[in-house]
TORSE-88922 format. One record per residue (C-alpha): residue in three letters; x, z, y. Coordinates in steps of 0.05 Angstrom, whole numbers, padded with zeros to 5 digits, always signed. Each point is the difference from the previous one (the first is absolute). Example, Ala and Ser with C-alpha at 12.3 -4.5 7.8 and 13.67 -1.06 7.14 Angstrom:
# residues 2
Ala+00246+00156-00090Ser+00027-00013+00069
# end
This chain:
# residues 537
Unk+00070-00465+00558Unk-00037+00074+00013Unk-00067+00005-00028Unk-00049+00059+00014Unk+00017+00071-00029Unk-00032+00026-00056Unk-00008+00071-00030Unk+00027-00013-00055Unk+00050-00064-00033Unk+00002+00005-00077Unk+00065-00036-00029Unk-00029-00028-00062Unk-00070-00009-00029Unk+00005+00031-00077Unk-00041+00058-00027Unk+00033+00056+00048Unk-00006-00048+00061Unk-00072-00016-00011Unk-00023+00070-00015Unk+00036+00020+00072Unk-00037-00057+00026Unk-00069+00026-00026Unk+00012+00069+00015Unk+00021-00011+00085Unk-00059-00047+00005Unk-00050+00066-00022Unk+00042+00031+00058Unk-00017-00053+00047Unk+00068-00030+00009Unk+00025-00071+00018Unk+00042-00024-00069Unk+00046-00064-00008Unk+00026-00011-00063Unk+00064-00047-00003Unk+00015-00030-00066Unk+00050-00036-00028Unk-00034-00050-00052Unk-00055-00032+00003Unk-00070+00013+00004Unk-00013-00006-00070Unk+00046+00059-00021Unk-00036+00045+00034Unk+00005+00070-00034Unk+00073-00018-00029Unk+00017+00019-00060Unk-00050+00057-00010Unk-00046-00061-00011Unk+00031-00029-00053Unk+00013+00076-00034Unk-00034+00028-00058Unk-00026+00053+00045Unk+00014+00059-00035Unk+00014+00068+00029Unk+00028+00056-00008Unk-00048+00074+00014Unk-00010+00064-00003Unk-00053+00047-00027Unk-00061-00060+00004Unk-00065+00012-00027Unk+00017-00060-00045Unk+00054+00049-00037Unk-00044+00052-00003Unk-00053-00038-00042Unk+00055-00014-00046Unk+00022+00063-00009Unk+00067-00007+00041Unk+00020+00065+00032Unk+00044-00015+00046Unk+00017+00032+00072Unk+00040-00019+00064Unk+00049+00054-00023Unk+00015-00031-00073Unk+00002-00070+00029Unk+00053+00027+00055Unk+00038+00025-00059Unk-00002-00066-00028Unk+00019-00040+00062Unk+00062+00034+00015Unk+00019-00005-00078Unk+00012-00073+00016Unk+00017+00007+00071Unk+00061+00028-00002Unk+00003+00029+00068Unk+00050+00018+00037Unk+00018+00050+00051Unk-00005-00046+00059Unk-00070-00029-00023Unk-00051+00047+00038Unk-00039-00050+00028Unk-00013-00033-00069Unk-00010+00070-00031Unk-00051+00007+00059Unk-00034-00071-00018Unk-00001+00013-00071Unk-00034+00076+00005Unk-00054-00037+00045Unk-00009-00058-00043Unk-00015+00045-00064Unk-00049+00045+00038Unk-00041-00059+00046Unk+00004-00054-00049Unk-00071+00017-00034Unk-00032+00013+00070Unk+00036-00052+00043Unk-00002-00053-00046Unk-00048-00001-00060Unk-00058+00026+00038Unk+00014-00034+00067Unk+00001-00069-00047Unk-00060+00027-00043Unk-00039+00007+00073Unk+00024-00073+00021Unk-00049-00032-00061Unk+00068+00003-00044Unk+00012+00018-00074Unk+00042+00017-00057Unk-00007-00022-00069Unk-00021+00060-00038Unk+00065+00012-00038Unk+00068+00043+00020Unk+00061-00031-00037Unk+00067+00040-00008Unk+00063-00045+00034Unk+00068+00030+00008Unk-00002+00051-00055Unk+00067+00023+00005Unk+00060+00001-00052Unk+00052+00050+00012Unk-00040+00026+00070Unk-00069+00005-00004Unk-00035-00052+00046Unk-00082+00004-00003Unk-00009+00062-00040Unk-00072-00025+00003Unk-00036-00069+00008Unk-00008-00017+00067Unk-00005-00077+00011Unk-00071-00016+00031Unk-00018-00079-00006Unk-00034-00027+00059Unk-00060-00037-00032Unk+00016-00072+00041Unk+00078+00015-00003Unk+00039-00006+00069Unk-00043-00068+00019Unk-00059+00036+00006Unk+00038+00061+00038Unk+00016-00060+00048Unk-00059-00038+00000Unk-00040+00067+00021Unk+00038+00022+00057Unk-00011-00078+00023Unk-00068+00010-00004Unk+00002+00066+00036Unk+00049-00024+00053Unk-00048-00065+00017Unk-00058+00041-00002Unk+00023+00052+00037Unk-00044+00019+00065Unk+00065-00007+00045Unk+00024-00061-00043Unk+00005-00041+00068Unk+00068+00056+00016Unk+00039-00022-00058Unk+00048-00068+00011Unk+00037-00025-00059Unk+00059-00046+00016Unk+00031-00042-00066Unk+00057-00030-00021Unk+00040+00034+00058Unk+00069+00043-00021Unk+00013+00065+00038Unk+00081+00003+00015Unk+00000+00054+00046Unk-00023+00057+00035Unk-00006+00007+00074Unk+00015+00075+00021Unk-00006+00025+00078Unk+00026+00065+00029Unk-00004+00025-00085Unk-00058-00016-00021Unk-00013-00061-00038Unk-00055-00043+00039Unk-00006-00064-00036Unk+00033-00053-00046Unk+00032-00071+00003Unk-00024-00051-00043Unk+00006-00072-00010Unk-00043-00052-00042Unk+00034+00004-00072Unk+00043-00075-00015Unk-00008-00005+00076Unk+00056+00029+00036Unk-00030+00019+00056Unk+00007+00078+00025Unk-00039+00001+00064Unk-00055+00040-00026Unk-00011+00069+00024Unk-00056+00045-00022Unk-00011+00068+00037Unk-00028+00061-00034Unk-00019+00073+00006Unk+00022+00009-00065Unk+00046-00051-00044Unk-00015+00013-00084Unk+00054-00026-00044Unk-00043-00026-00065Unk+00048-00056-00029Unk+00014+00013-00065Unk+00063+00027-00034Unk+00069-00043-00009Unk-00009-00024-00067Unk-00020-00063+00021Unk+00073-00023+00014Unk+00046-00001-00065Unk+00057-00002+00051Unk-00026+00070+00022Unk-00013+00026-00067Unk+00070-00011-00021Unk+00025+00025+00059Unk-00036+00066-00006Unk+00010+00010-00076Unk+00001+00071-00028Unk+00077+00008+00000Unk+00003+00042-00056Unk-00029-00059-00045Unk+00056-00044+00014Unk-00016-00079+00022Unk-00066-00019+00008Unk-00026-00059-00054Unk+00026-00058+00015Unk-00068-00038-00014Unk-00059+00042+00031Unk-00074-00030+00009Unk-00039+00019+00066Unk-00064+00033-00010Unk-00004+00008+00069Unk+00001-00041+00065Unk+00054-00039+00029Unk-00035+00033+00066Unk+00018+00068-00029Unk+00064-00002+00023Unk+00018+00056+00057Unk+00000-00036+00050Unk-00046+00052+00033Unk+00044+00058-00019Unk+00056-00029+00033Unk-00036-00003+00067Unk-00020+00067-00013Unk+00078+00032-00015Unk+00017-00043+00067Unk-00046+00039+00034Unk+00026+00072-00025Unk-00055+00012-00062Unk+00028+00030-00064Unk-00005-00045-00062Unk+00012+00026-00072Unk+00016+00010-00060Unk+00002-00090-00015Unk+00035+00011-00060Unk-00068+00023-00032Unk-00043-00052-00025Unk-00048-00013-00051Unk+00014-00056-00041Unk-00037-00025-00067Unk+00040-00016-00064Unk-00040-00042-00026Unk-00006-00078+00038Unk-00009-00063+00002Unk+00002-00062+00039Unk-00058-00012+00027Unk-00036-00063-00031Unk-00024-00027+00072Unk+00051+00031+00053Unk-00008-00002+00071Unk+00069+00021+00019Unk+00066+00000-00034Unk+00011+00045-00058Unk-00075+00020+00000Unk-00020+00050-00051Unk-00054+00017-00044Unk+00002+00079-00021Unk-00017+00015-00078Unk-00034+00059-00019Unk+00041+00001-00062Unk-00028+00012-00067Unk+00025+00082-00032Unk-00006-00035-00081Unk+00049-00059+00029Unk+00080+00010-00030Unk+00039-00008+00071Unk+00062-00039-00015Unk+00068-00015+00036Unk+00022-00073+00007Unk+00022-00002-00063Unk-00065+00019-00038Unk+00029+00071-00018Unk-00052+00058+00026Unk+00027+00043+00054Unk+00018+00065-00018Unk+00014+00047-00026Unk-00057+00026+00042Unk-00056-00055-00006Unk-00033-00036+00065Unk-00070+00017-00003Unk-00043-00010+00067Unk-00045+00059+00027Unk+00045+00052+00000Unk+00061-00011+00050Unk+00002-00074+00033Unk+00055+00029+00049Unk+00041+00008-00068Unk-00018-00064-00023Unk+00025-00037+00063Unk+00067+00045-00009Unk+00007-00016-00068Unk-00010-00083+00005Unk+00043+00007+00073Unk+00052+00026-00056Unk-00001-00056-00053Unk+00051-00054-00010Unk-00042-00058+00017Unk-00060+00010+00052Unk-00060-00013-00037Unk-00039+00026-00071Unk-00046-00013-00048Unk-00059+00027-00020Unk-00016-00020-00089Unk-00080+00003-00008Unk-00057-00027-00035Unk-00058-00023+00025Unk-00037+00053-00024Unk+00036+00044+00045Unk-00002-00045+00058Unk-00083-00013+00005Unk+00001+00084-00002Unk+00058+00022+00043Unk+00024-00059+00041Unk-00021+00001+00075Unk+00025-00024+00065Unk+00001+00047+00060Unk-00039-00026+00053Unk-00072-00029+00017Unk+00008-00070-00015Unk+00013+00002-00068Unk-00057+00055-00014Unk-00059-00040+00019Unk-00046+00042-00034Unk+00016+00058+00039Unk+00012-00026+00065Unk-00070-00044-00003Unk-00031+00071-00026Unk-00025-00036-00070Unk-00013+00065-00044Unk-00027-00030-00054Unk+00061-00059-00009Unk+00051+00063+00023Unk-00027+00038-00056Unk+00005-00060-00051Unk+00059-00017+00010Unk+00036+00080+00003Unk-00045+00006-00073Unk+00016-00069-00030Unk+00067-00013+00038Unk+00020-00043+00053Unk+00002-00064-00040Unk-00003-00034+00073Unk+00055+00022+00030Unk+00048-00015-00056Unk-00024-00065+00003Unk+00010-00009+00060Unk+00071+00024+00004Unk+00019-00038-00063Unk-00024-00067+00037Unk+00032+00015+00071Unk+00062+00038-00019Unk+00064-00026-00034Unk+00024+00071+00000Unk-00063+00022-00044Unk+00015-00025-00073Unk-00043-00011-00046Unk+00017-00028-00079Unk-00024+00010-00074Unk+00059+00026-00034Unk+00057+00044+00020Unk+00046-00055-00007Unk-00030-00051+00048Unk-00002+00053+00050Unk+00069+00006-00001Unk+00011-00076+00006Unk-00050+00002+00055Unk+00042+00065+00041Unk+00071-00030-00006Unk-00041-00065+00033Unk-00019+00024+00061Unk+00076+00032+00000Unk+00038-00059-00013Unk+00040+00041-00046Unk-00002+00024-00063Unk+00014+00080+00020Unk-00060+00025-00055Unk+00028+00006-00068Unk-00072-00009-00041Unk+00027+00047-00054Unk+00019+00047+00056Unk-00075+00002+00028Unk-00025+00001-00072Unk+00030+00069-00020Unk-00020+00017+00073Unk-00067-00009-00018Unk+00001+00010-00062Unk+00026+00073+00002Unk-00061+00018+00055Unk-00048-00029-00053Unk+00031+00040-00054Unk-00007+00069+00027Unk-00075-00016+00019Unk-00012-00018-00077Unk+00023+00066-00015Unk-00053+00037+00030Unk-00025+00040+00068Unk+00034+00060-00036Unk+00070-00032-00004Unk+00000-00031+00060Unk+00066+00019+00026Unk+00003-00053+00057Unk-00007+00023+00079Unk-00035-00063+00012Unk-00051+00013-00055Unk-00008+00085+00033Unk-00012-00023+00068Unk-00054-00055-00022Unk-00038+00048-00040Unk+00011+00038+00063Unk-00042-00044+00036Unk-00056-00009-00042Unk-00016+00080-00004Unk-00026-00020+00073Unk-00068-00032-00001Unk+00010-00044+00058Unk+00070-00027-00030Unk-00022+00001-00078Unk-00042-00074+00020Unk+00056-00036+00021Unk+00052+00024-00039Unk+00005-00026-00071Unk+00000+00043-00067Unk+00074-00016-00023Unk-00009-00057-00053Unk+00067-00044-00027Unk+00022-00053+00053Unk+00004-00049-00046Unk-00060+00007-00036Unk-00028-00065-00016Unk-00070+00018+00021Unk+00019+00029+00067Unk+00040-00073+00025Unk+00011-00037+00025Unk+00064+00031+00022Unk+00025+00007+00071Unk+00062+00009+00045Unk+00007-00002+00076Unk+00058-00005+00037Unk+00006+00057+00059Unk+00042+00010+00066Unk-00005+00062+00042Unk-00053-00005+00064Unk-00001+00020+00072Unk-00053+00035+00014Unk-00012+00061+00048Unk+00053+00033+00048Unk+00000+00088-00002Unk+00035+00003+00058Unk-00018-00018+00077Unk-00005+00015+00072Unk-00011+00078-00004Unk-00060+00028+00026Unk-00026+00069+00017Unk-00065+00022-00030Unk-00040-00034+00057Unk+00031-00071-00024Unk+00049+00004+00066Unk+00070-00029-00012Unk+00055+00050+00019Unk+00066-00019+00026Unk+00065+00024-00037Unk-00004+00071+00035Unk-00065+00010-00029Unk-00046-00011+00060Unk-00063-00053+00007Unk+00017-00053+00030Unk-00056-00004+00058Unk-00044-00057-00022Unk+00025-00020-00056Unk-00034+00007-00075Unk+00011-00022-00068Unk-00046+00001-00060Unk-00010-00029-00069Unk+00067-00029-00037Unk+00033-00012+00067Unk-00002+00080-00008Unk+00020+00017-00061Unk-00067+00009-00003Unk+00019+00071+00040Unk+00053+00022+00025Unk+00049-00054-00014Unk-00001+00019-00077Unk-00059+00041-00025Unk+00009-00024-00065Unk+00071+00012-00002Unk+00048-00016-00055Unk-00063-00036-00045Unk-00081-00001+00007Unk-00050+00032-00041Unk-00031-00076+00002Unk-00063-00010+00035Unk+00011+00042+00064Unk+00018-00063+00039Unk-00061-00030+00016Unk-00041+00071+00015Unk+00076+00015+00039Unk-00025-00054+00046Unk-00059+00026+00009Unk+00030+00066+00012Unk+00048-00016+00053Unk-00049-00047+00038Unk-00056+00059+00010Unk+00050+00041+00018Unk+00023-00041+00053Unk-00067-00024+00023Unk-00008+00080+00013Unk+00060+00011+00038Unk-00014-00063+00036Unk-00074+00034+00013Unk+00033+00057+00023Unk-00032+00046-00046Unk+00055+00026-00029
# end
């Protein structure tokens, strides 16, 4: 069934595909967006994302005495990257993404009535390499549902908002490609079964997502040199994240990359109300928590402390005999540290409630541990040490922690605090007071006290399983968001942007991300391909 041609057909309706969106309609251009779920999920998972992002030399840094430049956050970015030889193009995306980020992101948003709480925390400090050198990690004040629910607005509001044709719960399968150039797609109505519908474009933008949507996929593209993948994984994805998209696009000649990357989360678990198997919920885990192995001895000899590496974490539990840990806290740590990425379980952010944000960050969040403790089986809570054993080898049906093993454990930890800041000869104990010589970071992150102080219960442990969350690699792209074919040339007509891209380049991140440049990489890619699309590039 043909149906009229538009400018422009954008494959997927997250961040990067409504930004596209926005940005054609200011040029005047006929837009159908063709997405996969349903109306509802609009946005994707930038909606449902904490919203924080990753930039460069902001005003915002400036004020708080950050010096910082695109050249020292370059430095930075390839310390983690790890690039090789053969990555130009996500050399190319990275050098861009340094130097535009400020201007092509937190100004543009700033100028679209958007904002950014007034705070720069410091993510992915480094351990042996570097990382952020500097804090960098802007918060959008609203998180990633109010990054959505403005480009809505703007999109229905929008003086040409009679060009733009959304099309739901229809699955893109392939391409269609005349005389090498790529003129349209093939979809059919998802749970269907029908593939009679054909869309014609201009110009055909790839915005789907990454593959870490499919376990099956994520196993399949493992980092090799990490051995097997967990055999127990959670998806803090989509099941609709699954390549499907990316295949079309390799059938049609385009270059995609570099799968092995990913950027998973070490710290999950199931999610309390799941709308598809193995569903997720990612943990911001707490820096004073001991992280344990399945038997309730901490991992070592290097300790697991978030912030600093979560590419290393994911190695290290990928490594471990059984394919989950355990984090030992208090509650005390919990209401100060604890958090769950994403919008849904920050309410006071997302709804833009200063005064209950600010409560909670100075008296701790009291709710959300309350919350978890009520919904989550994995999220222990009991008075004594003892009990919380008996309460762990439950929900194992085993008996694989030893309580006197987890006492010394614990007991050891405690023991070196007691001594005093000057003899604390404990990596976990440098890198917290690490953190709190940081303003922004010294709120949430707890002065180290005894675990098993009385007054600080009661105590806590929650069970953890590595997380899918974001794929590094993708269809690779040249600076103007075009996909290139394996010889290095744009494919006529043909685009890619966001995730689906590596967010640039099919890898800009390369081997692991500096954290936050995925959500301003979506906005990156899409203005750049709205430009090319322009033709004012």
């Amino acid at each position: 069934m043909a149906v009229k041609k538009n400018d422009v057909i954008i494959i997927g309706a997250g961040i990067a595909g409504l930004v596209l969106a926005f940005e054609c309609l200011n040029q005047g251009k006929t837009v159908l967006i063709i997405e996969r779920n349903t109306k509802e999920h609009l946005g994707g998972l930038a909606k449902l994302s904490f919203g924080g992002m990753a930039l460069v030399g902001t005003p915002l840094q400036r004020r708080l005495g950050i010096k910082d430049t695109p050249a020292i956050a370059l430095d930075d970015w390839h310390s983690f990257a790890e690039f090789g030889t053969q990555d130009v193009l996500p050399k190319l995306w990275a050098e861009q993404y340094v130097h535009e980020s400020a201007e092509q992101v937190y100004y543009w948003l700033l100028g679209l009535d958007l904002k950014f709480f007034p705070v720069v925390n410091w993510v992915e400090r480094g351990q042996y390499k570097r990382g952020n050198s500097v804090p960098r990690y802007h918060v959008l004040w609203g998180t990633g549902y109010r990054l959505v629910e403005r480009f809505e607005e703007l999109l229905k509001n929008h003086p040409n908002s009679d060009r733009l044709t959304y099309l739901f719960e229809h699955k893109v399968t392939d391409l269609i490609q005349e005389n090498g150039k790529i003129t349209g797609c093939i979809a059919e109505q998802e749970n269907m079964g029908q593939k009679d519908l054909t869309f014609f474009a201009e110009h055909v933008v790839v915005a789907t997502g990454g593959i870490t949507g499919c376990l099956d996929k994520v196993r399949e593209h493992w980092y090799k040199p990490w051995g097997q993948a967990p055999k127990e994984m959670l998806n803090g994805s989509h099941p609709f994240a699954d390549g499907l998209v990316h295949d079309a696009v390799s059938r049609h000649g385009g270059n995609v990359t570099h799968l092995d990357k990913m950027w998973n989360y070490a710290a999950g678990i199931p999610n309390p109300k799941p709308q598809f198997e193995a569903h997720g919920l990612s943990l911001i885990p707490c820096k004073s928590a001991l992280w344990l192995d399945h038997s309730g001895r901490r991992i070592g000899p290097e300790p697991m402390v978030t912030g600093f590496d979560t590419n290393e974490l994911c190695h290290r539990v990928s490594k471990l005999e059984k394919p989950y840990t355990w984090q030992l806290l208090n509650w005390r740590i919990a209401a100060k540290e604890l958090a769950v990425s994403g919008s849904e379980h920050n309410p006071m952010i997302r709804d833009r409630k200063l005064f209950s944000f600010l409560r909670e960050v100075l008296l701790g969040n009291h709710r959300l541990v309350r919350q978890l403790q009520k919904e989550s089986d994995h999220f222990i809570v009991a008075r004594d040490l003892r009990e919380l054993v008996n309460q762990m080898n439950r929900l194992n049906g085993d008996q694989t922690i030893d309580f006197e093993v987890l006492k010394n454990e614990v007991t050891q930890f405690d023991d070196v605090i007691r001594r005093g800041k000057g003899l604390w000869n404990d990596d976990q104990l440098r890198r917290i007071q690490h953190a709190r010589g940081w303003r922004s970071d010294r709120v949430r992150t707890c002065k180290p006290k005894p675990i098993l102080d009385p007054s600080a219960g009661p105590l806590i442990a929650i069970k953890l399983r590595l997380i899918t969350r974001k794929s590094l690699g993708g269809i690779q792209t040249d600076l103007q968001s075009r996909v290139l074919n394996t010889l290095g040339a744009p494919i006529t007509g043909l685009y890619a942007i966001g995730e689906a891209a590596g967010f640039g380049g099919g890898g800009a991140s390369g081997f692991k991300s500096l954290e936050g440049t995925f959500l301003s990489g979506c906005i990156l890619t899409a203005r750049a391909a709205a430009k090319s699309i322009g033709g004012s590039v």
